[in-house]
PDBQT receptor file of N, H, CA, C and O in Angstrom, charges set to zero:
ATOM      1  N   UNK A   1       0.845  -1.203   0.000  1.00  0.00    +0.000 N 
ATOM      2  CA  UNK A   1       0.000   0.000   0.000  1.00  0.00    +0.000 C 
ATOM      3  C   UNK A   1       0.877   1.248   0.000  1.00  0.00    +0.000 C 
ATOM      4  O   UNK A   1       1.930   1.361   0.626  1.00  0.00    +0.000 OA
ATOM      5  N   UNK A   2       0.354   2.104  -0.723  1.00  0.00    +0.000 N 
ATOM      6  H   UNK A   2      -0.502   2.012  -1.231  1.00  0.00    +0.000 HD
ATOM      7  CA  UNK A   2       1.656   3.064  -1.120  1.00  0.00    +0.000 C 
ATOM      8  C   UNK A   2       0.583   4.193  -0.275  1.00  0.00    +0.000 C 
ATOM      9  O   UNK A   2       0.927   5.335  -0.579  1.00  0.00    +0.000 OA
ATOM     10  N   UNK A   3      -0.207   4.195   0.366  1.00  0.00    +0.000 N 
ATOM     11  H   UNK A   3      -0.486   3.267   0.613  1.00  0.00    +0.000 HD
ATOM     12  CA  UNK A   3      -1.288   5.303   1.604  1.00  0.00    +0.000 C 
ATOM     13  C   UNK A   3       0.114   5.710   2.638  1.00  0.00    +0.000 C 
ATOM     14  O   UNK A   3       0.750   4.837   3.229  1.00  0.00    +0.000 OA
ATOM     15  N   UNK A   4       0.425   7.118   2.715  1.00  0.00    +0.000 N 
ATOM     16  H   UNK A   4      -0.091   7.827   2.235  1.00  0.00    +0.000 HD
ATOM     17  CA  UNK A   4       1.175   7.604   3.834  1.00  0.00    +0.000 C 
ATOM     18  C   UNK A   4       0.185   7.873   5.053  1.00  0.00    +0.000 C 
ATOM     19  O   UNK A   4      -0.865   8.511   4.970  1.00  0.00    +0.000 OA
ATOM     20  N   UNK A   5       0.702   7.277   6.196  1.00  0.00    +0.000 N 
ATOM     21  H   UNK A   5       1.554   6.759   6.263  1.00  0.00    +0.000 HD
ATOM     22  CA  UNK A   5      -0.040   7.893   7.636  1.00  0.00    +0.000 C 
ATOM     23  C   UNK A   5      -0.093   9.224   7.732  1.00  0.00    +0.000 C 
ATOM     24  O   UNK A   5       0.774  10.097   7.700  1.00  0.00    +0.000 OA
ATOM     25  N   UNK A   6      -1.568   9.240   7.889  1.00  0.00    +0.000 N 
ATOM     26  H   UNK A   6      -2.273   8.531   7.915  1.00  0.00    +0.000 HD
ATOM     27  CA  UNK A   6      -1.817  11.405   8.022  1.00  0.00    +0.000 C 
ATOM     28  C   UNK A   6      -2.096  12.153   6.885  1.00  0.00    +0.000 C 
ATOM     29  O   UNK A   6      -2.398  13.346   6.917  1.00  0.00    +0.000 OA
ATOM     30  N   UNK A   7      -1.969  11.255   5.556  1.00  0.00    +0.000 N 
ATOM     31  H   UNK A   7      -1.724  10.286   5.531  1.00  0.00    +0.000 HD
ATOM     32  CA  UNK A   7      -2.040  11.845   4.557  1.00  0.00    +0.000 C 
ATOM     33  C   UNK A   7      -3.614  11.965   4.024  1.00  0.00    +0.000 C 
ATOM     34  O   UNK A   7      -4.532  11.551   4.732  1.00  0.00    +0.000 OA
ATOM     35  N   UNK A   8      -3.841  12.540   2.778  1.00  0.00    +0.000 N 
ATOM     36  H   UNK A   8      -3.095  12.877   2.203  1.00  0.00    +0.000 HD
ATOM     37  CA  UNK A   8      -5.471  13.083   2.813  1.00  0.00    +0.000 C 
ATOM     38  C   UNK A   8      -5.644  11.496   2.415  1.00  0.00    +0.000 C 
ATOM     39  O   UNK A   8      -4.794  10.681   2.059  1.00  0.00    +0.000 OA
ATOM     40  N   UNK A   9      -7.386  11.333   2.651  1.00  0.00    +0.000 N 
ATOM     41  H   UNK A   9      -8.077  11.996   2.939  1.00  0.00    +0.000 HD
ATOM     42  CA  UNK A   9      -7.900   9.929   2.053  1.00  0.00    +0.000 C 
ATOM     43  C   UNK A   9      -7.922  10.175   0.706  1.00  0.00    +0.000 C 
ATOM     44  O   UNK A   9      -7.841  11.274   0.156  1.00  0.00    +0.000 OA
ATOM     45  N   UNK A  10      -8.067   8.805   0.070  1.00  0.00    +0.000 N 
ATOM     46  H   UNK A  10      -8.133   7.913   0.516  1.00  0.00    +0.000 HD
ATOM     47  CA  UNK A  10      -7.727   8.617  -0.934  1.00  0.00    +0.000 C 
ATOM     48  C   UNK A  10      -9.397   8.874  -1.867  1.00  0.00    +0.000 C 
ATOM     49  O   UNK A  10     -10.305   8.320  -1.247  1.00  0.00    +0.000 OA
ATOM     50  N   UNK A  11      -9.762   9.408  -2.848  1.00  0.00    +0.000 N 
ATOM     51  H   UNK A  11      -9.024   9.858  -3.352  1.00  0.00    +0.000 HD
ATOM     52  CA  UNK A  11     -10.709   9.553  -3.537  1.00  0.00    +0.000 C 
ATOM     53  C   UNK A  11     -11.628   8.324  -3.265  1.00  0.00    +0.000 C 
ATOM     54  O   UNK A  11     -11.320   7.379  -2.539  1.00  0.00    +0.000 OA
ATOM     55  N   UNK A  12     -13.150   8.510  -4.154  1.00  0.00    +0.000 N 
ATOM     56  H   UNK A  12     -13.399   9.278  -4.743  1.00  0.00    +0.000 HD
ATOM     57  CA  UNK A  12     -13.908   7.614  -3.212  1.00  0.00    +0.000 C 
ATOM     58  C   UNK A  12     -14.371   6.692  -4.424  1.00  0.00    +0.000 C 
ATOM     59  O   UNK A  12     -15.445   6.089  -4.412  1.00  0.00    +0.000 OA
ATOM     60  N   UNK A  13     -13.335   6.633  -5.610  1.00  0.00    +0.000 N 
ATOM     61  H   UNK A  13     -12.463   7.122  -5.620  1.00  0.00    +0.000 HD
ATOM     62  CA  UNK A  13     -13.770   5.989  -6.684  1.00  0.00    +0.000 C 
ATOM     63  C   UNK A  13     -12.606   5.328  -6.404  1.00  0.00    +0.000 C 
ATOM     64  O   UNK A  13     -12.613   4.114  -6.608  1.00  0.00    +0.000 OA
ATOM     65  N   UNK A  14     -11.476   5.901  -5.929  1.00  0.00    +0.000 N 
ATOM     66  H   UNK A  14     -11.470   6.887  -5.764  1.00  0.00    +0.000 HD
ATOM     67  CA  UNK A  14      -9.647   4.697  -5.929  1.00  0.00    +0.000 C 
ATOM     68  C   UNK A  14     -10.255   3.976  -4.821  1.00  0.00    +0.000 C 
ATOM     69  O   UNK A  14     -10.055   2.762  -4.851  1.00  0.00    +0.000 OA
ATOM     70  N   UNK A  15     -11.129   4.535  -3.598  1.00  0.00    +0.000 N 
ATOM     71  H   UNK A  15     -11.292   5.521  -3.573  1.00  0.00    +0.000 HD
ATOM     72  CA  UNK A  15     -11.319   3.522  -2.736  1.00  0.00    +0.000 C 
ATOM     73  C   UNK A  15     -12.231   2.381  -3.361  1.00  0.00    +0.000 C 
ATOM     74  O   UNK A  15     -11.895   1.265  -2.963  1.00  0.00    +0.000 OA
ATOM     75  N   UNK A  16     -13.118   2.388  -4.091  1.00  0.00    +0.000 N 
ATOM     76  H   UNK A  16     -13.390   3.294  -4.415  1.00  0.00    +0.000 HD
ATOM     77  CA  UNK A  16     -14.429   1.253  -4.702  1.00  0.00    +0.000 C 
ATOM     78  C   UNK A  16     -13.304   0.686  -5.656  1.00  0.00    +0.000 C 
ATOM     79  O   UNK A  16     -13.237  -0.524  -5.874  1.00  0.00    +0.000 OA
ATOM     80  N   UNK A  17     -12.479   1.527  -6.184  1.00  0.00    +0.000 N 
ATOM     81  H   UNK A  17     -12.533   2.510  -6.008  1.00  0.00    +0.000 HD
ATOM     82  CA  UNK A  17     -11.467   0.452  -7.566  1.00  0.00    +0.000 C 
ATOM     83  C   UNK A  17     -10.387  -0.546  -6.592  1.00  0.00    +0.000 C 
ATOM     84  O   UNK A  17      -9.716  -1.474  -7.043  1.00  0.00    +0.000 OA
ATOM     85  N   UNK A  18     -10.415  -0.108  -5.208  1.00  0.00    +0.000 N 
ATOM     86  H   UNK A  18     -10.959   0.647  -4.841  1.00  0.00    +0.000 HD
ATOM     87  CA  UNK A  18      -9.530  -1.052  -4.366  1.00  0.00    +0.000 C 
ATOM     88  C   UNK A  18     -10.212  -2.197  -3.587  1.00  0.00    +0.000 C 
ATOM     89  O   UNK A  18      -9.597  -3.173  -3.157  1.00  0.00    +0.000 OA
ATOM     90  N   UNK A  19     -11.526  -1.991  -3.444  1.00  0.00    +0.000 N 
ATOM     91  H   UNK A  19     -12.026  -1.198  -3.793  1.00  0.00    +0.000 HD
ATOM     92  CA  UNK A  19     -12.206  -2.591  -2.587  1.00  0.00    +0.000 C 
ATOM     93  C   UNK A  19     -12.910  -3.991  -3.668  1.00  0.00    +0.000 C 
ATOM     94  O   UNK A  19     -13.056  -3.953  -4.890  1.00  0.00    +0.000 OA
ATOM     95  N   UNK A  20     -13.248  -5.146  -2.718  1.00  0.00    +0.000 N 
ATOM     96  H   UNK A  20     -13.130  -5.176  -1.726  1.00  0.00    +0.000 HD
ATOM     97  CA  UNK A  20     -13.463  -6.331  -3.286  1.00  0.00    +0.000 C 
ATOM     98  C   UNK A  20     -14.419  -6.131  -3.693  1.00  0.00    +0.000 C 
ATOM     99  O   UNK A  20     -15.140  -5.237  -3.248  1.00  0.00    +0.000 OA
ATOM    100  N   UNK A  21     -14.854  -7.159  -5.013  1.00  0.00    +0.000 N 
ATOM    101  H   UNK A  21     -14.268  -7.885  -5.375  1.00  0.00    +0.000 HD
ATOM    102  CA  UNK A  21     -15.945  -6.629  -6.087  1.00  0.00    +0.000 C 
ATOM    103  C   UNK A  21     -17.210  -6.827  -4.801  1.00  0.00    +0.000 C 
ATOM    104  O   UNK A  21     -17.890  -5.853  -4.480  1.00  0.00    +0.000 OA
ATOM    105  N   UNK A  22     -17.386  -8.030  -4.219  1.00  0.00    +0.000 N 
ATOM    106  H   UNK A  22     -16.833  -8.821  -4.480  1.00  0.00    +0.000 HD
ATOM    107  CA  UNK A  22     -17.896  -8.154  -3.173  1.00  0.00    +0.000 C 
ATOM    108  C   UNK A  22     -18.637  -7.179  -2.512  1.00  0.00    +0.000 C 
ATOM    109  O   UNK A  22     -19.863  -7.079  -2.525  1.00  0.00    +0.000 OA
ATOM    110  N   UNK A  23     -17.697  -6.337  -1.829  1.00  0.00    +0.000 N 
ATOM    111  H   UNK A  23     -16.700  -6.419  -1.819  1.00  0.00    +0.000 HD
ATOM    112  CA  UNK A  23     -18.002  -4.850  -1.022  1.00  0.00    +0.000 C 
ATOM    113  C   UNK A  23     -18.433  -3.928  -1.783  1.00  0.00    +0.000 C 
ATOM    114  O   UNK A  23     -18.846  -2.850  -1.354  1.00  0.00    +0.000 OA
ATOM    115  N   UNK A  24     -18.383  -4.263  -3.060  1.00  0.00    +0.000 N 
ATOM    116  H   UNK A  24     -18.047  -5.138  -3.409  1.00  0.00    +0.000 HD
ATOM    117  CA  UNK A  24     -18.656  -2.762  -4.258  1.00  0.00    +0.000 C 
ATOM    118  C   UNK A  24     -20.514  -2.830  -3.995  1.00  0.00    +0.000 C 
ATOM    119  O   UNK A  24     -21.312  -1.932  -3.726  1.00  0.00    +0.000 OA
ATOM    120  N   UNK A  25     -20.706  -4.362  -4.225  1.00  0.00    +0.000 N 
ATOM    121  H   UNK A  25     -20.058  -5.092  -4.444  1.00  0.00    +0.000 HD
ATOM    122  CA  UNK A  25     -22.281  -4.962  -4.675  1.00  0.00    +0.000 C 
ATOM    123  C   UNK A  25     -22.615  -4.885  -3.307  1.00  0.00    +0.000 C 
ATOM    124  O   UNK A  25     -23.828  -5.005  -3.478  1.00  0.00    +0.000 OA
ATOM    125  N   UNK A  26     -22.505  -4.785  -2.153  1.00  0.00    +0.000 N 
ATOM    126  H   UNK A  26     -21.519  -4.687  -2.014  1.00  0.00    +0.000 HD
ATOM    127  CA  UNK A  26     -23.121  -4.491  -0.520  1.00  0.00    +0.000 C 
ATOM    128  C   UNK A  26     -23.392  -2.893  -0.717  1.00  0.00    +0.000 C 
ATOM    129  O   UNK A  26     -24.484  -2.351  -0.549  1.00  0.00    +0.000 OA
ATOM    130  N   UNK A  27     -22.146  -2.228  -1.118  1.00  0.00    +0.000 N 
ATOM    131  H   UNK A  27     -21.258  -2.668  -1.255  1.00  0.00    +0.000 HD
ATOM    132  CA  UNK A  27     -22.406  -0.814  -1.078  1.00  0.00    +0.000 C 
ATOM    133  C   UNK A  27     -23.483  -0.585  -2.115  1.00  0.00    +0.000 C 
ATOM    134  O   UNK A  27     -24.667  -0.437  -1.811  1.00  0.00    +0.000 OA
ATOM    135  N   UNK A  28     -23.154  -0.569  -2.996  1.00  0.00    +0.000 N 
ATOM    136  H   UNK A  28     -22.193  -0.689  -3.243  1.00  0.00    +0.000 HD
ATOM    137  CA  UNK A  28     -24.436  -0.053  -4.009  1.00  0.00    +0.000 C 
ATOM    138  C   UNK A  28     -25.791  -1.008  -4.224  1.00  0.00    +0.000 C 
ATOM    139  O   UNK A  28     -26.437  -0.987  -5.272  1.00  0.00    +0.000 OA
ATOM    140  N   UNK A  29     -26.113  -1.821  -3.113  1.00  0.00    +0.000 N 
ATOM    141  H   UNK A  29     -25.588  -1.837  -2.263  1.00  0.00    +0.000 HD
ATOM    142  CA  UNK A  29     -27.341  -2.370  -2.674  1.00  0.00    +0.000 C 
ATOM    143  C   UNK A  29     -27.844  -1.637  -1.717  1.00  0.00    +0.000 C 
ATOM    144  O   UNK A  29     -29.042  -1.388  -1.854  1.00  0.00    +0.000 OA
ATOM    145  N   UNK A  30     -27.230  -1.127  -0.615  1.00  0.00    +0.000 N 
ATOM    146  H   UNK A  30     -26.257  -1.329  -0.504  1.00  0.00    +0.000 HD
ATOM    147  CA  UNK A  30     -27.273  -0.653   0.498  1.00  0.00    +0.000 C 
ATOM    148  C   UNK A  30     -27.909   1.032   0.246  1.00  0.00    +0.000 C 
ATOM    149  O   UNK A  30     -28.801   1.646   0.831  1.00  0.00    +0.000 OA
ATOM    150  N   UNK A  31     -27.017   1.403  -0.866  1.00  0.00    +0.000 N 
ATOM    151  H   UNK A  31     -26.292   0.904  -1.341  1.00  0.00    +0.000 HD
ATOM    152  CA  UNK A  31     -27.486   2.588  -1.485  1.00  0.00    +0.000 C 
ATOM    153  C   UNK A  31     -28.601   3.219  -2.401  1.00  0.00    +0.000 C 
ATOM    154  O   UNK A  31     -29.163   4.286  -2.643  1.00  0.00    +0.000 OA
ATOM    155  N   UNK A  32     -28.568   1.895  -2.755  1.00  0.00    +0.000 N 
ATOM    156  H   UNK A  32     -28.111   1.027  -2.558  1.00  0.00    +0.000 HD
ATOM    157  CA  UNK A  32     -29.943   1.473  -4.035  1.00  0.00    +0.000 C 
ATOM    158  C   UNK A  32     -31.103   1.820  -2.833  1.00  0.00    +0.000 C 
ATOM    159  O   UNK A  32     -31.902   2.754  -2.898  1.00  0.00    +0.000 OA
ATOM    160  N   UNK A  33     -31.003   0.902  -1.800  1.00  0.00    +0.000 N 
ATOM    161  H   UNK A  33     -30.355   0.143  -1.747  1.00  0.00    +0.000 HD
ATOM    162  CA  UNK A  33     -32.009   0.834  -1.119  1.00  0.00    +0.000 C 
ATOM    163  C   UNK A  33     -32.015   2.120   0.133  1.00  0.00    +0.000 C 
ATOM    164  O   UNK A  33     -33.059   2.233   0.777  1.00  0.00    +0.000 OA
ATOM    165  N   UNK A  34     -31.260   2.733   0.343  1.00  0.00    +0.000 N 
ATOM    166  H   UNK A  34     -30.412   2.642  -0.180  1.00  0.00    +0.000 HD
ATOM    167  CA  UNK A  34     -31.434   4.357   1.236  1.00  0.00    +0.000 C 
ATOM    168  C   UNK A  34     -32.427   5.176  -0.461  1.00  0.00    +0.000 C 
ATOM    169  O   UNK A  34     -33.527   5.720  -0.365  1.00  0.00    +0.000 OA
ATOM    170  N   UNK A  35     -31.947   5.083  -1.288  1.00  0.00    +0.000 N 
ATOM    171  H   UNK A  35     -31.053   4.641  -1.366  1.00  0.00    +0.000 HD
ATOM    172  CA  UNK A  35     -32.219   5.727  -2.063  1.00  0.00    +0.000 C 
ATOM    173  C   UNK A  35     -34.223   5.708  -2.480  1.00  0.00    +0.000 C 
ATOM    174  O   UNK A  35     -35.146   6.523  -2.515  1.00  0.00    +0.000 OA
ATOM    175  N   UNK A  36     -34.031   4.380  -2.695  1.00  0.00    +0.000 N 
ATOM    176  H   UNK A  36     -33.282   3.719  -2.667  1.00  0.00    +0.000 HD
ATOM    177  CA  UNK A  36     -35.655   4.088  -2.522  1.00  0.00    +0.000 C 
ATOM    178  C   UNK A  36     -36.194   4.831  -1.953  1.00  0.00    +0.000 C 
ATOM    179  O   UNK A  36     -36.776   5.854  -2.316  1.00  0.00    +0.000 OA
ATOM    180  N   UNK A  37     -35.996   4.205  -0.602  1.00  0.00    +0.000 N 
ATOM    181  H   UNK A  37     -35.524   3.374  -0.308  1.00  0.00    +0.000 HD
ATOM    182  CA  UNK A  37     -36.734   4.700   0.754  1.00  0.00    +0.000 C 
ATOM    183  C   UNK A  37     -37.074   6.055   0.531  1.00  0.00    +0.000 C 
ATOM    184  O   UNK A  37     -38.197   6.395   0.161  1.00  0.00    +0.000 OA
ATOM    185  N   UNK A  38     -35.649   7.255   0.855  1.00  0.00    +0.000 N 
ATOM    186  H   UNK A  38     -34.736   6.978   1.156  1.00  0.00    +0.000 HD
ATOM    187  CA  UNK A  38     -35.803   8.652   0.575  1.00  0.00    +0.000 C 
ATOM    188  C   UNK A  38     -36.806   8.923  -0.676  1.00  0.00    +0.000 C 
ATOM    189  O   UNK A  38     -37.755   9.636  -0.349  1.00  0.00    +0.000 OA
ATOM    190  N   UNK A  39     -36.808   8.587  -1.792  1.00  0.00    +0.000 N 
ATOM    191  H   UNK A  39     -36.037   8.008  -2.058  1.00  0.00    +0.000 HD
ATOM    192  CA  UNK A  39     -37.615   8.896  -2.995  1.00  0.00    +0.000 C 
ATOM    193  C   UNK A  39     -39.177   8.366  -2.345  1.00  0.00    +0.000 C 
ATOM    194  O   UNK A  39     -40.244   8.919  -2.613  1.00  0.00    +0.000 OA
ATOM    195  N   UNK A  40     -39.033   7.299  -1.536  1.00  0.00    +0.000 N 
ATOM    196  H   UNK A  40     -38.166   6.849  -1.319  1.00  0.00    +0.000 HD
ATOM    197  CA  UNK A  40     -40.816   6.519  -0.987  1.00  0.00    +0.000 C 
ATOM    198  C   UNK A  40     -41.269   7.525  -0.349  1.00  0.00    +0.000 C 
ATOM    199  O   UNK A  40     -42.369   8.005  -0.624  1.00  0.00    +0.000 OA
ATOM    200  N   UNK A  41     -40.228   8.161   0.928  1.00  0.00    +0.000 N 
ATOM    201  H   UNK A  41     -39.335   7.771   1.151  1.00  0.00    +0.000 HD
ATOM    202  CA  UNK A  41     -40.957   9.375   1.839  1.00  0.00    +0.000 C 
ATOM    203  C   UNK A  41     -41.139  10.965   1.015  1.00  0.00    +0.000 C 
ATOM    204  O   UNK A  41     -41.834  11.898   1.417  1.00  0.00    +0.000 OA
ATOM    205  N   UNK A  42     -40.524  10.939   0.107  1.00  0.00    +0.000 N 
ATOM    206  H   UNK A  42     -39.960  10.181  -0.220  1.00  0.00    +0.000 HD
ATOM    207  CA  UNK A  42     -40.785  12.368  -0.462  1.00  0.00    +0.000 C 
ATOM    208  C   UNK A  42     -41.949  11.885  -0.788  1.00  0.00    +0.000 C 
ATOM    209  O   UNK A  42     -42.961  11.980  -0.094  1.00  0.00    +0.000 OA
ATOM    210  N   UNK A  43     -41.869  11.359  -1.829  1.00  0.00    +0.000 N 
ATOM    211  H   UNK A  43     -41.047  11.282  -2.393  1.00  0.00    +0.000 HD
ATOM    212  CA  UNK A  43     -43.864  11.149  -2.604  1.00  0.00    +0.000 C 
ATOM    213  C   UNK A  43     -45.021  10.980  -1.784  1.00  0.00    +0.000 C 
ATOM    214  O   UNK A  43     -46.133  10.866  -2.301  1.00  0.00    +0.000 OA
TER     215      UNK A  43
């Protein structure tokens, strides 16, 4: 891992291009479904 301690985080697309395809499909289920919801309570 080439990440220095203290240094800024790393963008939030290098983090999903690092992360297991696995964790990609939890996150954007997880999001799919906040997303719903919010769009269910506006209407």
């Amino acid at each position: 891992m080439s990440e220095s301690p203290g240094g800024p985080p790393p963008e939030p697309l290098e983090r999903l291009r690092q992360a297991p395809i696995e964790l990609i499909g939890r996150i954007a289920e997880s999001s799919n479904a906040t997303f719903l919801v919010t769009v269910g309570e506006l209407d």
